[in-house]
KOLRO-348800 format. One record per atom (N, C-alpha, C): x, z, y; residue number from 1; chain; atom name. Coordinates in Angstrom, 1 decimal. Example, Ala and Ser with C-alpha at 12.3 -4.5 7.8 and 13.67 -1.06 7.14 Angstrom:
2
+--------+--------+--------+-----+--------+-------+
!      u !      w !      v ! num ! cadena ! atomo !
+--------+--------+--------+-----+--------+-------+
!   13.2 !    7.8 !   -5.7 !   1 !      A !     N !
!   12.3 !    7.8 !   -4.5 !   1 !      A !    CA !
!   13.2 !    7.8 !   -3.3 !   1 !      A !     C !
!   12.8 !    7.1 !   -2.2 !   2 !      A !     N !
!   13.7 !    7.1 !   -1.1 !   2 !      A !    CA !
!   12.9 !    7.9 !    0.0 !   2 !      A !     C !
+--------+--------+--------+-----+--------+-------+
***
This chain:
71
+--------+--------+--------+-----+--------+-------+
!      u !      w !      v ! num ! cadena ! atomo !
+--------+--------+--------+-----+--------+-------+
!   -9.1 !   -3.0 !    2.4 !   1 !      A !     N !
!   -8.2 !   -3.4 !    1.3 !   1 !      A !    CA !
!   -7.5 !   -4.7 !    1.6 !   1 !      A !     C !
!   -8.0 !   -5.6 !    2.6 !   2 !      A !     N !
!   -7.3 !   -6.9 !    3.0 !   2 !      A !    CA !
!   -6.2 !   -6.4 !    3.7 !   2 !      A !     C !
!   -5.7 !   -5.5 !    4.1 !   3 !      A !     N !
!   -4.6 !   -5.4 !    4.6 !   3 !      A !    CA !
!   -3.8 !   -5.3 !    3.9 !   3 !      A !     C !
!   -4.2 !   -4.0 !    3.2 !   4 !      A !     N !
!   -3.3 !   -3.3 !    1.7 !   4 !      A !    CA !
!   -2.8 !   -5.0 !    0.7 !   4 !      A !     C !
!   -3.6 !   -5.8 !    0.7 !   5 !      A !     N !
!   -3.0 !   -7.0 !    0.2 !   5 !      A !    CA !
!   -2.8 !   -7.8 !    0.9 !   5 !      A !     C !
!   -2.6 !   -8.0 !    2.2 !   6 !      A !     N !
!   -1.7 !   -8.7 !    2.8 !   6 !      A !    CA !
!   -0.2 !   -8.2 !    3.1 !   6 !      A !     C !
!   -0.2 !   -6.9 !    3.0 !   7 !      A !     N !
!    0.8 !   -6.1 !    3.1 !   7 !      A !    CA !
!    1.7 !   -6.5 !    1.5 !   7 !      A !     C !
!    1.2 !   -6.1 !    0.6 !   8 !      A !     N !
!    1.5 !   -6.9 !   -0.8 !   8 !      A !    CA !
!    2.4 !   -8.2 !   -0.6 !   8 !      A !     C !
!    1.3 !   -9.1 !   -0.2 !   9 !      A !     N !
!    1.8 !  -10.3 !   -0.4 !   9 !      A !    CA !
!    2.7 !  -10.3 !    0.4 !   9 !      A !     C !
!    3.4 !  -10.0 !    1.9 !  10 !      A !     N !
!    4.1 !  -10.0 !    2.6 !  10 !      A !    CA !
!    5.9 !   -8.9 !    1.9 !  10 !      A !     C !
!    5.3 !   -8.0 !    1.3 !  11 !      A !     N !
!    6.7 !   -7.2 !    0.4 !  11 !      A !    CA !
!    6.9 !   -8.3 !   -0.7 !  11 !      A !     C !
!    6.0 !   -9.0 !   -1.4 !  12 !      A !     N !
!    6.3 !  -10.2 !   -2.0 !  12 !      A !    CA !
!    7.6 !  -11.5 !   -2.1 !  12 !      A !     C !
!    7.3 !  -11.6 !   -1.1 !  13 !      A !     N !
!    8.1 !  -12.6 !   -0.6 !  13 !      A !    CA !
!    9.1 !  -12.2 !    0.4 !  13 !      A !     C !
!    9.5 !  -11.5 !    0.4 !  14 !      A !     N !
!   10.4 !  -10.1 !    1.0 !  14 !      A !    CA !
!   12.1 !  -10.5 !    0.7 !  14 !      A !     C !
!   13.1 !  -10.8 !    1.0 !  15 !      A !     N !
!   14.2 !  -11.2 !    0.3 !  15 !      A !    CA !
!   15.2 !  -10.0 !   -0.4 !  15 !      A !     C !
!   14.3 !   -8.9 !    0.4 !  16 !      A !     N !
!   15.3 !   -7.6 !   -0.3 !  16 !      A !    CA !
!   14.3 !   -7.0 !   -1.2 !  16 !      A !     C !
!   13.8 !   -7.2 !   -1.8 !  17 !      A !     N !
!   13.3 !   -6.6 !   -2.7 !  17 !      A !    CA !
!   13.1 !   -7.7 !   -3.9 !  17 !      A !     C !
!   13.3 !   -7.0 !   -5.2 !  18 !      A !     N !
!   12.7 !   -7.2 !   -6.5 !  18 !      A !    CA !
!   11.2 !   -7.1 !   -7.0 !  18 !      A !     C !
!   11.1 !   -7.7 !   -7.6 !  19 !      A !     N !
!    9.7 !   -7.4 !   -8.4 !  19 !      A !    CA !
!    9.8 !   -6.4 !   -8.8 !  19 !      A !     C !
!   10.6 !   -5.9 !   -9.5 !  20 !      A !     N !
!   10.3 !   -4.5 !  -10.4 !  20 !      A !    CA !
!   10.2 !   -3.7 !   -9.2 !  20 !      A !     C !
!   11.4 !   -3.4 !   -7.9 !  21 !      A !     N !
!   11.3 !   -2.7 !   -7.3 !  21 !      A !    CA !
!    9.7 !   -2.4 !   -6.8 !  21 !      A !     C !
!    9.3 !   -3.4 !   -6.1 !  22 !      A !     N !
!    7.5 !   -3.8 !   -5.7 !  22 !      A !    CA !
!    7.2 !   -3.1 !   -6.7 !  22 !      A !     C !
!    7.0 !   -3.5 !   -8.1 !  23 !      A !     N !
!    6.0 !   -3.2 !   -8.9 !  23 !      A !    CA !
!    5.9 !   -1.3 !   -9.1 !  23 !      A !     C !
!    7.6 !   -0.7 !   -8.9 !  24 !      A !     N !
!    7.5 !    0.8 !   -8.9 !  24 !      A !    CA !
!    6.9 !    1.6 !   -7.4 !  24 !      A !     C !
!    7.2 !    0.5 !   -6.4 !  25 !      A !     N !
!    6.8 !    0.7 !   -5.2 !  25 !      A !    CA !
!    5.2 !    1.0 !   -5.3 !  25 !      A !     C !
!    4.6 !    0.2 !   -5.4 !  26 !      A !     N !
!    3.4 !   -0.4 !   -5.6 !  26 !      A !    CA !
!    2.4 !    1.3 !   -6.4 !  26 !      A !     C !
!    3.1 !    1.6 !   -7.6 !  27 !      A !     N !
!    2.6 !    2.9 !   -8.2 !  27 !      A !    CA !
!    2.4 !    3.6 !   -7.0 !  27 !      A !     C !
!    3.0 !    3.8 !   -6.0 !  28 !      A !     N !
!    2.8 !    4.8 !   -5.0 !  28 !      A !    CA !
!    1.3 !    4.6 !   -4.3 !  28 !      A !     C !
!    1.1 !    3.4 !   -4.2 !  29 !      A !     N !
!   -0.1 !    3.0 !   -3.7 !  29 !      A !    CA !
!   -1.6 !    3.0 !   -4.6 !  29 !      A !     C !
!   -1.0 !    2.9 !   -6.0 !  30 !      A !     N !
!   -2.4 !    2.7 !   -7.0 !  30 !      A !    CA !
!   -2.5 !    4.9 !   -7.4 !  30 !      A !     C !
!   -1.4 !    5.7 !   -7.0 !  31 !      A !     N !
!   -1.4 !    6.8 !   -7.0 !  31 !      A !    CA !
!   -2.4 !    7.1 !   -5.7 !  31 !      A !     C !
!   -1.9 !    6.9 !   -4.8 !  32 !      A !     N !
!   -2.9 !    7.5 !   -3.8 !  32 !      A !    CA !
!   -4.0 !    6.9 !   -4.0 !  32 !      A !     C !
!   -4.6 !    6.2 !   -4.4 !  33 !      A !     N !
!   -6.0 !    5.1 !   -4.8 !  33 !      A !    CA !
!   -6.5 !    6.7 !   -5.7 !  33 !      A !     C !
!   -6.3 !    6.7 !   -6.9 !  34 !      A !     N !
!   -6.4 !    8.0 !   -7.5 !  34 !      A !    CA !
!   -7.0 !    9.4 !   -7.3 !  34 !      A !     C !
!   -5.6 !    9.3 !   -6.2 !  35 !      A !     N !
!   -6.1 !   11.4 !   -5.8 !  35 !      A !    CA !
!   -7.3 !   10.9 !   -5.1 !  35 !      A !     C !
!   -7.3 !   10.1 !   -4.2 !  36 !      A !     N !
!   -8.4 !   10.0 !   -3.1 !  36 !      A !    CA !
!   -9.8 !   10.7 !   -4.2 !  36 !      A !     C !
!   -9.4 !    9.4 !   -5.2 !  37 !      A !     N !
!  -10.9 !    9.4 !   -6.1 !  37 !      A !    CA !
!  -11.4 !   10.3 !   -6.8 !  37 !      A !     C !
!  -10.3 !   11.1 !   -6.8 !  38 !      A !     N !
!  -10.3 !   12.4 !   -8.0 !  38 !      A !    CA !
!  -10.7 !   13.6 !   -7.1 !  38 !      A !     C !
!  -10.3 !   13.9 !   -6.0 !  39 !      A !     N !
!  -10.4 !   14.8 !   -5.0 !  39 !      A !    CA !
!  -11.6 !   14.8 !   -3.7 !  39 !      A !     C !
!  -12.2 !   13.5 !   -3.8 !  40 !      A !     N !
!  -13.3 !   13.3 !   -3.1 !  40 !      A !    CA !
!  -14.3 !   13.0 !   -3.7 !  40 !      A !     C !
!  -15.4 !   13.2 !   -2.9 !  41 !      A !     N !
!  -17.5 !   12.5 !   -3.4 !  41 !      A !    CA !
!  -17.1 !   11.4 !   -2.4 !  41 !      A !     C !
!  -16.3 !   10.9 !   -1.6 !  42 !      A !     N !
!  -16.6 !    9.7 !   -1.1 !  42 !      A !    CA !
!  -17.0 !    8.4 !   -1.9 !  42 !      A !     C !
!  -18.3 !    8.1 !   -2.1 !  43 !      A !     N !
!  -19.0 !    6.7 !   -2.6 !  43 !      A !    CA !
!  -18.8 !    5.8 !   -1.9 !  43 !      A !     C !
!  -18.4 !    5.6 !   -1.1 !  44 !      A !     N !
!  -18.1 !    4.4 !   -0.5 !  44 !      A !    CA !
!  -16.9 !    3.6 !   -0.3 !  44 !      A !     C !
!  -15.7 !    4.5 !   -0.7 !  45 !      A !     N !
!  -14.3 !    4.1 !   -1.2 !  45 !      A !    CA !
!  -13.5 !    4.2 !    0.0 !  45 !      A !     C !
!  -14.4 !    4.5 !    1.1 !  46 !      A !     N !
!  -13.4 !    4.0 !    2.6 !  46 !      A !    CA !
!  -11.7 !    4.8 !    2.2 !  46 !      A !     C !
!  -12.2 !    6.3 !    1.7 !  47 !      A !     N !
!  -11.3 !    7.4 !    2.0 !  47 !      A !    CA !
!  -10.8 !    6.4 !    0.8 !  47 !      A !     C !
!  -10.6 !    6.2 !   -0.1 !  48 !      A !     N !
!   -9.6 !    5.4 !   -0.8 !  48 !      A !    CA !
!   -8.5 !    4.3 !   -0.2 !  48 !      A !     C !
!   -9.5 !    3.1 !   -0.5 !  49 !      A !     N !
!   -8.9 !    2.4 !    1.3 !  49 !      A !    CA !
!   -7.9 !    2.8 !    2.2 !  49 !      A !     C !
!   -8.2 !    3.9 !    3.0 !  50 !      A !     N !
!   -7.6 !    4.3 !    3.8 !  50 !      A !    CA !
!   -6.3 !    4.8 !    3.2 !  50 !      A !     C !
!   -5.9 !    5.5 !    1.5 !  51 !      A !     N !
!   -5.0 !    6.1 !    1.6 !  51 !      A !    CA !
!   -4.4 !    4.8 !    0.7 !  51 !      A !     C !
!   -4.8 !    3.8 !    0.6 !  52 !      A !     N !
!   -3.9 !    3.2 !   -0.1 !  52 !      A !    CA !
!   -3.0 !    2.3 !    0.9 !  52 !      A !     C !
!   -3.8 !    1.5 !    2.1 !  53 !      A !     N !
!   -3.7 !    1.0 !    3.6 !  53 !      A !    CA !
!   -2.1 !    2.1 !    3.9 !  53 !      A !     C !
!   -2.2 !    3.5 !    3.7 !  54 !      A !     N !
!   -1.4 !    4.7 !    4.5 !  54 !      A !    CA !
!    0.2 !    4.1 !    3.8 !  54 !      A !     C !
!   -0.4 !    4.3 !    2.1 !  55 !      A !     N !
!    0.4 !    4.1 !    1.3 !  55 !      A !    CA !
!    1.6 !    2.7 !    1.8 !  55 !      A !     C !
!    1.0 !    1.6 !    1.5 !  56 !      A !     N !
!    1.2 !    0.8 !    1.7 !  56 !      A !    CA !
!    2.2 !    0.3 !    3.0 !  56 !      A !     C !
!    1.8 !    0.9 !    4.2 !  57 !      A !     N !
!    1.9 !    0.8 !    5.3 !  57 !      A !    CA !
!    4.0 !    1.7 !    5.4 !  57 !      A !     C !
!    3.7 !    2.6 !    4.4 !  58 !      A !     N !
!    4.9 !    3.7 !    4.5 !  58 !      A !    CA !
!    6.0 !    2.9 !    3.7 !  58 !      A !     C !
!    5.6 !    2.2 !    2.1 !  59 !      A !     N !
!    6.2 !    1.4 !    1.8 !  59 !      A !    CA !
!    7.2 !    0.3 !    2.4 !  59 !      A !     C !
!    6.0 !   -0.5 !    3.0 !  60 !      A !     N !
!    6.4 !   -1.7 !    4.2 !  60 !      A !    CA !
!    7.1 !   -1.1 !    5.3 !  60 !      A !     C !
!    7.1 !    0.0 !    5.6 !  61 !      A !     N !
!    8.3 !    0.1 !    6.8 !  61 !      A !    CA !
!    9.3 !    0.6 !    6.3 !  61 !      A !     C !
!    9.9 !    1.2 !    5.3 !  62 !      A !     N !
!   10.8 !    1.2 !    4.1 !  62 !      A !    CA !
!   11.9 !    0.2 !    4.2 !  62 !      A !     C !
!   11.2 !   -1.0 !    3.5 !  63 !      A !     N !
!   11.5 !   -2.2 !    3.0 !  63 !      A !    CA !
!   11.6 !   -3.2 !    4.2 !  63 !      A !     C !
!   10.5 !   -3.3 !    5.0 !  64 !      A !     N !
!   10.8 !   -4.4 !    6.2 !  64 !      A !    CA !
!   10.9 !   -3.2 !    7.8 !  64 !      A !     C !
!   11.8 !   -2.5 !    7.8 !  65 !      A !     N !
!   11.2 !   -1.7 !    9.1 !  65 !      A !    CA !
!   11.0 !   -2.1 !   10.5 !  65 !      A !     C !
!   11.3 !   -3.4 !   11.0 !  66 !      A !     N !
!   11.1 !   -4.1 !   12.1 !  66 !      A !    CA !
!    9.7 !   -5.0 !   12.0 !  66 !      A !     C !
!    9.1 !   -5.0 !   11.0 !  67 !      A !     N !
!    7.9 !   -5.7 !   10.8 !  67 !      A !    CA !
!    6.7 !   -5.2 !   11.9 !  67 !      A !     C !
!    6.1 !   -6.1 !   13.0 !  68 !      A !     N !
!    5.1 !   -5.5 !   13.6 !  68 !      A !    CA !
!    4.0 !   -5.2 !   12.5 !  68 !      A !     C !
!    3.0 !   -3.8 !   13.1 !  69 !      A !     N !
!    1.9 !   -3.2 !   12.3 !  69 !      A !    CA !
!    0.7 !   -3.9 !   12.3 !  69 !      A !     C !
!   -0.2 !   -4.5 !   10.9 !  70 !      A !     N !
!   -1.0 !   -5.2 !   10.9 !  70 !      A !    CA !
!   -1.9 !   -4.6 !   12.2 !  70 !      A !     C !
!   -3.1 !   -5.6 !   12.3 !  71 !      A !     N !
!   -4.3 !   -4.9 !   13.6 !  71 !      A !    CA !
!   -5.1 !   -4.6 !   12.9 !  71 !      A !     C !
+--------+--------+--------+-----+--------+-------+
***
């Protein structure tokens, strides 16, 4: 999840985007948080994580698409 909010903070301060845009953006990512949780027994949240990290990640090359990919 530190990526998924570094990724955040980085669309944040972003010059082409709005807040509201982010904020509608953003639903895509608290959506995939969701299915993960509704559709899996994973207790440990990774598979969450991971789809919010995917989410996130699809977002950010969207909006910044020359941005190198976090490590």
């Amino acid at each position: 999840m530190r990526q998924t909010r570094r990724i955040y903070r980085e669309l944040e301060r972003h010059d082409g985007l709005t807040r509201r845009q982010l904020e509608q953006e953003w639903k895509t990512v608290e959506a995939a948080i969701h299915v993960v949780l509704d559709t899996t027994d994973d207790k440990s949240g990774k598979a969450a994580g991971q789809a919010a990290l995917d989410a996130a990640q699809q977002i950010r090359a969207r909006w910044i698409p020359d941005a190198d990919d976090l490590p």
